[in-house]
C-alpha positions in Angstrom: -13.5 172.0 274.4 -11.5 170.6 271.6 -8.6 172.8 270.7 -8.9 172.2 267.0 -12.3 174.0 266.9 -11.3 177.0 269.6 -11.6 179.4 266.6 -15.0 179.1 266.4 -15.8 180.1 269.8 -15.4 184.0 269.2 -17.0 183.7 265.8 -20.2 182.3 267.5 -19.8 185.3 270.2 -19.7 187.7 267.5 -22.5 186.2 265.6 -24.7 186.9 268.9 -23.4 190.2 269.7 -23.9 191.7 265.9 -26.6 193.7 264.4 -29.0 196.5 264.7 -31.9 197.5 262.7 -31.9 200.8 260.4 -35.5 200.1 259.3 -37.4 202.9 260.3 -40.4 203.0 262.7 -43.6 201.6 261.3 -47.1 203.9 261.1 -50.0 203.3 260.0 -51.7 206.1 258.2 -54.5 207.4 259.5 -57.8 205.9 257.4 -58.6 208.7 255.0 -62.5 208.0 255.4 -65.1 208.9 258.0 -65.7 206.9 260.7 -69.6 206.4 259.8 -71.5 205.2 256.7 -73.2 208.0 254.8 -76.7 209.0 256.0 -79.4 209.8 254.0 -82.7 208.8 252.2 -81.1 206.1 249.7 -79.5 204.6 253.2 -82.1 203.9 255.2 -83.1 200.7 255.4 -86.9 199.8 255.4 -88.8 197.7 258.1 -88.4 194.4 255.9 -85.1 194.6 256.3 -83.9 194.2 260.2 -81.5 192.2 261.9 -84.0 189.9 263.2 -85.1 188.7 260.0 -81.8 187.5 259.2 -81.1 186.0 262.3 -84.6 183.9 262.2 -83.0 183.5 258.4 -79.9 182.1 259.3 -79.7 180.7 262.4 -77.0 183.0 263.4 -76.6 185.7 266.5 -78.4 189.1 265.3 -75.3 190.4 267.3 -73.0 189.0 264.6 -71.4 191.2 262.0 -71.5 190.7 257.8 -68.0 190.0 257.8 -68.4 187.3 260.1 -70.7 185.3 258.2 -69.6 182.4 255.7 -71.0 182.2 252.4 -73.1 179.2 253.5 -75.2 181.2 255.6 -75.6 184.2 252.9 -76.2 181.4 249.7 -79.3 179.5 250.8 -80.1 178.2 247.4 -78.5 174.8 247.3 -77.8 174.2 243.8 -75.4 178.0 244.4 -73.9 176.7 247.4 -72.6 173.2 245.0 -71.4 175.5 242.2 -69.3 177.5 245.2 -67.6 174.5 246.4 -67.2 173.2 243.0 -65.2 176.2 242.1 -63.3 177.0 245.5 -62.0 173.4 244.3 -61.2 174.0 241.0 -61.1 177.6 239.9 -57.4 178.2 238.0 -57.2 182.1 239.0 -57.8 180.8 242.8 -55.2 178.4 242.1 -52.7 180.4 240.8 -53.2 182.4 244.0 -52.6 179.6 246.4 -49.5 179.1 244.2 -48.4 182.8 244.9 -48.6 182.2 248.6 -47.0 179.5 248.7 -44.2 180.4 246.0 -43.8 183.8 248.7 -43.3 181.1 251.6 -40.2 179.6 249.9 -39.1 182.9 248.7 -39.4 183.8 252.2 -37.6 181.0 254.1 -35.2 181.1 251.5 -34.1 184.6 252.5 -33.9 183.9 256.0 -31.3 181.3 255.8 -29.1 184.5 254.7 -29.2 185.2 258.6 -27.8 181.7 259.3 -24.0 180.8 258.3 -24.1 177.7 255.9 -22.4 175.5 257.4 -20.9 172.2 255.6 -18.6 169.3 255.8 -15.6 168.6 253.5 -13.4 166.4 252.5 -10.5 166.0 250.0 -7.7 163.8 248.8 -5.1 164.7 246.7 -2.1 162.7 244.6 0.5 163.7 242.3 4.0 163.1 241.0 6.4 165.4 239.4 10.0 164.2 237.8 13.0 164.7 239.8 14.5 166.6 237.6 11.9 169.3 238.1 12.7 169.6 242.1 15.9 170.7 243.5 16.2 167.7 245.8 15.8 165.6 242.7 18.8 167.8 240.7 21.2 167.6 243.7 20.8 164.0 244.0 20.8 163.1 240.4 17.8 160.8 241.1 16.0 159.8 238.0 12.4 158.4 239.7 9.7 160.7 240.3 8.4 162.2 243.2 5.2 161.3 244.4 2.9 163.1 246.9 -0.6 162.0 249.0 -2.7 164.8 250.8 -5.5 164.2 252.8 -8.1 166.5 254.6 -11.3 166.7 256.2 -13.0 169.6 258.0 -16.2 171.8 258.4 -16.9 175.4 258.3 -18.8 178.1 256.5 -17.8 180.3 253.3 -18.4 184.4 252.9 -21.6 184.4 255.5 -22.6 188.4 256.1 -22.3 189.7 259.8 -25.7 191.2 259.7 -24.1 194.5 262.2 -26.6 197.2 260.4 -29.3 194.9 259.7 -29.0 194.7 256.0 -30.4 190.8 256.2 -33.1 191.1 258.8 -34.5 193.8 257.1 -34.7 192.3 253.4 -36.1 189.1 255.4 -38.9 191.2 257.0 -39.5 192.5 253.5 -39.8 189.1 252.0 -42.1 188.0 255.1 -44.7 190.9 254.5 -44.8 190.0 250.6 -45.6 186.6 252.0 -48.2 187.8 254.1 -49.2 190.6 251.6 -50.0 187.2 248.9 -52.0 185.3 251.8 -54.2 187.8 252.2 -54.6 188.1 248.0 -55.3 185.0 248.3 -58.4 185.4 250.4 -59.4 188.2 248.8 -59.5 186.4 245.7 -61.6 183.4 247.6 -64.3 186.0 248.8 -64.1 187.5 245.1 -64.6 183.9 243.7 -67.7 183.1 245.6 -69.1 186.3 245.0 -68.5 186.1 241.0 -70.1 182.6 241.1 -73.1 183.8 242.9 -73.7 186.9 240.5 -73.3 184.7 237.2 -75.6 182.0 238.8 -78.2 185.1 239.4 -77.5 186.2 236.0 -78.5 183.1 234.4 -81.7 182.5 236.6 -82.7 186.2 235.5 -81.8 185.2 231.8 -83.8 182.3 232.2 -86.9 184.6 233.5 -86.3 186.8 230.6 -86.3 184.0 228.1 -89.7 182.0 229.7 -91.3 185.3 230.2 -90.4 186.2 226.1 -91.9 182.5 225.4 -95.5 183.6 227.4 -95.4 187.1 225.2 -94.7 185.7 222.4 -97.0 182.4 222.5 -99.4 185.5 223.5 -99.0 188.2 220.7 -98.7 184.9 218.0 -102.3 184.1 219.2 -103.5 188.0 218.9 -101.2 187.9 215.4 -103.5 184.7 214.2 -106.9 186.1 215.3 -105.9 189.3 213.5 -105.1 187.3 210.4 -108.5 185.7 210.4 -110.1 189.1 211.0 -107.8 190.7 208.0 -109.1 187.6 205.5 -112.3 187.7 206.8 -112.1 191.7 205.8 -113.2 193.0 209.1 -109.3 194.5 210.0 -107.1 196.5 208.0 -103.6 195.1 206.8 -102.3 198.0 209.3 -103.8 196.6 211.9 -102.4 193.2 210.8 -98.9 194.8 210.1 -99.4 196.0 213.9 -100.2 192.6 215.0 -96.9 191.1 213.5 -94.4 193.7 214.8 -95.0 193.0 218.4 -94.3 188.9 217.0 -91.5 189.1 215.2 -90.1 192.0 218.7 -90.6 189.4 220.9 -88.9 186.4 218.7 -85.8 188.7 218.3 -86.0 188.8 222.1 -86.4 185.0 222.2 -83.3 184.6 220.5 -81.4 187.3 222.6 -81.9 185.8 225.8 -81.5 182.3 224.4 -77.4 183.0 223.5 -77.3 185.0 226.7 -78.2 182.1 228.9 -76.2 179.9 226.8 -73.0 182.8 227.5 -74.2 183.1 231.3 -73.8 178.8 231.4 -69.8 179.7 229.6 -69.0 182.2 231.9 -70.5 179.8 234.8 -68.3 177.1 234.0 -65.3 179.0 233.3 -65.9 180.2 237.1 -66.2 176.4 238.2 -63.0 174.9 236.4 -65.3 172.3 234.6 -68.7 171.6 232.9 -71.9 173.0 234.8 -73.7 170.1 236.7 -76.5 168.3 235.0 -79.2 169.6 237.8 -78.2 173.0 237.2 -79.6 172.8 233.5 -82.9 172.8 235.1 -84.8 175.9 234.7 -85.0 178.0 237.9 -86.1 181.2 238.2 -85.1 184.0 240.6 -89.1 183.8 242.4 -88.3 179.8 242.8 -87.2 180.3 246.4 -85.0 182.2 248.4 -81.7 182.4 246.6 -79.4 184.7 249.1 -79.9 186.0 252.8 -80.0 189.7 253.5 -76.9 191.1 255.6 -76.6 193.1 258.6 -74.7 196.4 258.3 -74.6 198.1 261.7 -70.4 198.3 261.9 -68.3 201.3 261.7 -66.2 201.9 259.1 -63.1 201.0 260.7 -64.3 197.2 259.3 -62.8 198.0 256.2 -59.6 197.9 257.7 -59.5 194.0 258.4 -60.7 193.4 254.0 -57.8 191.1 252.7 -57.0 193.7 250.0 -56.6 196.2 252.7 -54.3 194.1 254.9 -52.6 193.1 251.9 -52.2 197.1 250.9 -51.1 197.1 254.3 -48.8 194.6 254.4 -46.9 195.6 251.1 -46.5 199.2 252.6 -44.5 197.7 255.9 -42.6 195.2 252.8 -41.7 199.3 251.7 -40.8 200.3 254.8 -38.9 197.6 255.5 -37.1 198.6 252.3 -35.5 201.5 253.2 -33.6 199.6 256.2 -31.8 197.4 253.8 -31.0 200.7 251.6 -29.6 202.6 254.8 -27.8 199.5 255.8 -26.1 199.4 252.3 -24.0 203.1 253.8 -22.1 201.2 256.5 -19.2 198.5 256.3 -19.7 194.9 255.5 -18.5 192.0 257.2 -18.1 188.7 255.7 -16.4 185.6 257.5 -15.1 182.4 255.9 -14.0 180.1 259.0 -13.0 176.0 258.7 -11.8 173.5 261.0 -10.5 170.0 260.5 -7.9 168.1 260.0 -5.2 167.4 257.2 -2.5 164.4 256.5 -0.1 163.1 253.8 -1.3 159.6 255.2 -5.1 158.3 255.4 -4.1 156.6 258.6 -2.8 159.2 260.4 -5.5 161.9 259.3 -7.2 162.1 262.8 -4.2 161.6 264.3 -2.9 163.5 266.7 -1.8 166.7 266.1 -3.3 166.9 262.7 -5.7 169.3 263.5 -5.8 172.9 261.5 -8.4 175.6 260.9 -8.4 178.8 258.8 -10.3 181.9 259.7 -10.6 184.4 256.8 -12.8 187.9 257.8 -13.2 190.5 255.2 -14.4 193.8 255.6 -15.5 195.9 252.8 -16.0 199.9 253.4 -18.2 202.1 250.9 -15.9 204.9 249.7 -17.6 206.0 246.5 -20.3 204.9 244.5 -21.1 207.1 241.9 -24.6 208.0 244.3 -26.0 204.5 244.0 -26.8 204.1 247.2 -28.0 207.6 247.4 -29.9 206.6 245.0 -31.1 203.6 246.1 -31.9 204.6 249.3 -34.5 207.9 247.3 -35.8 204.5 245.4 -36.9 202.9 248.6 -38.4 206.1 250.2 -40.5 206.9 246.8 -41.4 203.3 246.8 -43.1 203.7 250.5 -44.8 206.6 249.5 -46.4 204.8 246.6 -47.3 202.3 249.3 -49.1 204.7 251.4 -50.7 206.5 248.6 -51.8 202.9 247.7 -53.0 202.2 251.0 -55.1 204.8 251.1 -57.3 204.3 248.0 -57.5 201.2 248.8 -59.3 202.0 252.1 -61.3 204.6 250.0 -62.3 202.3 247.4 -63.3 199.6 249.9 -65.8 202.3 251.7 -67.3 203.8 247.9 -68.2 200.6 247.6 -69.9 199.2 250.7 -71.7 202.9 250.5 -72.6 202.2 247.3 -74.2 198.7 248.1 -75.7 200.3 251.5 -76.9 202.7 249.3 -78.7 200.5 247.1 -79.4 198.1 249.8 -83.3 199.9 250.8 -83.4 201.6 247.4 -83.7 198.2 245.1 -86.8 197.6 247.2 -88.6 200.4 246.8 -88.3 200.8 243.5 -89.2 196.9 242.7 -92.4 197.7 244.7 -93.1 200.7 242.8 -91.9 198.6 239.8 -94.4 195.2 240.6 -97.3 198.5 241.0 -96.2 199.0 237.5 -96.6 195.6 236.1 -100.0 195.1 237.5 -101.2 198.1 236.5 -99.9 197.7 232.7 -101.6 193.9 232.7 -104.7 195.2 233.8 -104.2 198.1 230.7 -103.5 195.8 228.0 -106.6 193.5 229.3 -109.1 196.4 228.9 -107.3 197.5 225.6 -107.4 194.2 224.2 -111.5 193.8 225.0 -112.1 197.1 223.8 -110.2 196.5 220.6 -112.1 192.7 220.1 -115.5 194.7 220.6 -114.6 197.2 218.1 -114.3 200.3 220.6 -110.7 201.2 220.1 -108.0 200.7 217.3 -105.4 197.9 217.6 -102.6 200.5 218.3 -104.1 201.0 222.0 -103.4 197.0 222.8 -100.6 196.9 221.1 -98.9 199.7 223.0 -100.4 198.5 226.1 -99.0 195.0 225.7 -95.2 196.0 224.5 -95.6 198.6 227.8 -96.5 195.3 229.9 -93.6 193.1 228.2 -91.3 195.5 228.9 -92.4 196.6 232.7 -91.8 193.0 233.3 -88.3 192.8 232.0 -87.5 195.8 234.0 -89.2 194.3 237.3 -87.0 190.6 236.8 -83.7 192.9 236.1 -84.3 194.6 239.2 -84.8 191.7 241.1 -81.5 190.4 240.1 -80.0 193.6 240.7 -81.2 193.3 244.2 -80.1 190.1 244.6 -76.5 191.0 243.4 -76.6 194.0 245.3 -76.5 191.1 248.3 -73.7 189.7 247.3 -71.8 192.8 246.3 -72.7 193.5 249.9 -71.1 190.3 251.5 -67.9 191.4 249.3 -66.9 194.6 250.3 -68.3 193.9 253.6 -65.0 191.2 253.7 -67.5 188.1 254.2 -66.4 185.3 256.0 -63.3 186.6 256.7 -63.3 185.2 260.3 
């Protein structure tokens, strides 16, 4: 080995030999939940609903889970699946998250190099002159010219890098690295959150869009009664309350009209706020939610531990090790420092002889710095850093709460949302077939126009209920693919 760079031998020994880790051991917390779904009436799910319809559905293995199951395979509607790619592509808030991730990344490798000495080459030149009269030589001698002086160097060697001994370093770069990981898994989150907000305002519209047609039927149908009314009231066989009667139900239903006209118009906004950019031209084509089959049903049979692979839990997860990690770095921050500043190169009042022989010099500077008193900052510090875990935990655990109120919830209303549409589409039937009966009886002269007029806002408003129902279902579906953690895998 070179003799000029011998000093750096033991430093590179020492870098080896340094460090241990004050971070204390990592736990888990035991998932504050029960290890099954809730059991009861509202969660048992009826014979329509099995795993063998979906597979025949999908195409996929009955064996397969929810949250294995890409949103392809849960959105069959086609025109949904091109607003979903359109907006994975553009939507800013899944932007900004891709951004966070990969701002964390940087952060991350940027911290890391704190491990790593920085290591860079010099090199300097240096001339001056002073007046003779200034230096003793020049006084002695009486000399009058100046003296002149050249300096050259050139060298390598690192400046104040930390010996990590109590792992101060390592532990603040395994905090950055979960915050990283903590934002990738945000980051999915917020994907499976996208899709599923696209799919719900794309069912929102279709069941505005049944509202509205189904308030053009009524009220093309209660204008007709309203005219034959008026007819009968000039002809003088009906009373002006029965035409009065007549005209409420008309000028109900054109209020409605107008209602679900600016809600679809607000449900194409929020749409295309979701996508980034206008709505496609096809989509401005009326579709209704009985068109065809808009979403897939899910299998649920998994155990509640699934909740434990959602993003936001892993990301809860991830941002309690970041805490724990925390508390290393605080505990280091009791013990001595060690810093080194080491170089190695050469120097020369002449350029030609700079790598000349014997030229060669190095400098090796360590400094230790010893906590005596700090006023109970790092006491401090280190109480900051055990309160911020326990935050994290505390965090943890609703999370994993939340996530299993809310696939009960969806399990919950899962079978429910059928029965009660079937009981609701009983409803409707039975009110049509009511308001048809009413309506001869009241054109015969057997009954008043009060009977059909009940009997018809009864029907209009059984079949608003039975189309908001059916979108509830629907979005029940995809509130299902959510919390289940769809298409994590």
């Amino acid at each position: 080995m070179n003799h000029r760079f011998a000093p750096i031998a033991p430093i590179a020994a020492a870098l080896l030999l340094a460090g241990c880790s004050l971070v204390p051991d990592f736990a888990l917390p035991d998932p504050p939940v029960p290890a099954a779904w809730p059991d009861g009436p509202a969660y048992r799910t009826p014979p329509a609903i099995t795993l063998a319809s979906t597979a025949a559905a999908t195409g996929a293995d009955p064996a397969r889970s929810a949250d294995a199951i890409g949103w392809r395979e849960v959105m069959r509607d086609p025109k949904l699946r091109k607003l979903i790619e359109i907006a994975l592509a553009n939507n800013r808030d899944l932007r900004v998250a891709m951004l966070n991730v990969q701002a964390a990344e940087a952060e991350y490798r940027a911290q890391r190099g704190d491990l790593f000495p920085t290591i860079s080459g010099s090199g300097s030149a240096s001339w001056s002159r002073v007046p003779a009269a200034s230096t003793s030589a020049g006084s002695t001698l009486g000399k009058t010219a100046g003296v002149e002086s050249r300096s050259y160097s050139a060298g390598i060697g690192f400046t104040s890098y930390e010996l990590d001994l109590f792992g101060r370093v390592r532990a603040l770069t395994e905090q950055t690295f979960e915050q990283y990981l903590g934002y990738e898994e945000t980051q999915r989150s917020t994907r499976i959150s996208l899709v599923a907000q696209v799919a719900t305002g794309y069912l929102t519209l279709l069941a505005d869009r049944s509202l509205l047609e189904l308030t053009r039927q009524t009220l093309e149908s209660q204008n007709a009664s309203y005219q034959l009314t008026r007819k009968s009231f000039d002809a003088g066989n009906a009373t002006e309350l029965t035409l009065r009667q007549a005209q409420t139900s008309v000028d109900s239903a054109r209020a409605n009209l107008a209602l679900y006209t600016r809600q679809a118009a607000q449900d194409e906004n929020a749409l295309a706020l979701l996508l980034g950019q206008p709505l496609p031209p096809e989509i401005a084509s009326g579709t209704s939610l009985d068109a065809q089959p808009v979403l897939t049903d899910l299998p649920a049979g998994l155990p509640s531990s699934v909740l434990l692979r959602r993003p936001d839990v892993m990301a809860a997860e991830h941002n309690l090790r970041a805490a724990n990690a925390d508390i290393g770095a605080a505990r280091a921050a009791f013990f001595p420092s060690l810093t080194l500043t080491a170089r190695a190169g050469t120097a020369s009042s002449g350029i030609q002889s700079l790598f000349a022989p014997g030229s060669s010099s190095w400098s090796f500077a360590p400094s230790l710095s010893i906590p005596i008193f700090s006023a109970g900052v790092n006491e401090a510090n280190l109480d900051l850093a055990k309160a911020r875990k326990d935050i994290q935990v505390a965090t943890y655990e609703k999370t994993v709460q939340t996530a299993f109120r809310e696939v009960a919830d969806a399990l919950a209303a899962r079978s429910t949302y059928d029965q009660q549409i079937a009981a609701q589409q009983s409803l409707v039937d039975a009110y049509a077939r009511s308001y048809r009966l009413s309506e001869m009886r009241f054109r015969s002269g057997a009954d008043n126009y009060l009977t059909t007029l009940d009997a018809q806002r009864s029907l209009y408003a059984a079949q608003q209920t039975l189309i908001s129902l059916k979108a509830a279902r629907l979005e029940n579906l995809v509130t299902l693919y959510k919390v289940l953690g769809g298409g994590w895998q």
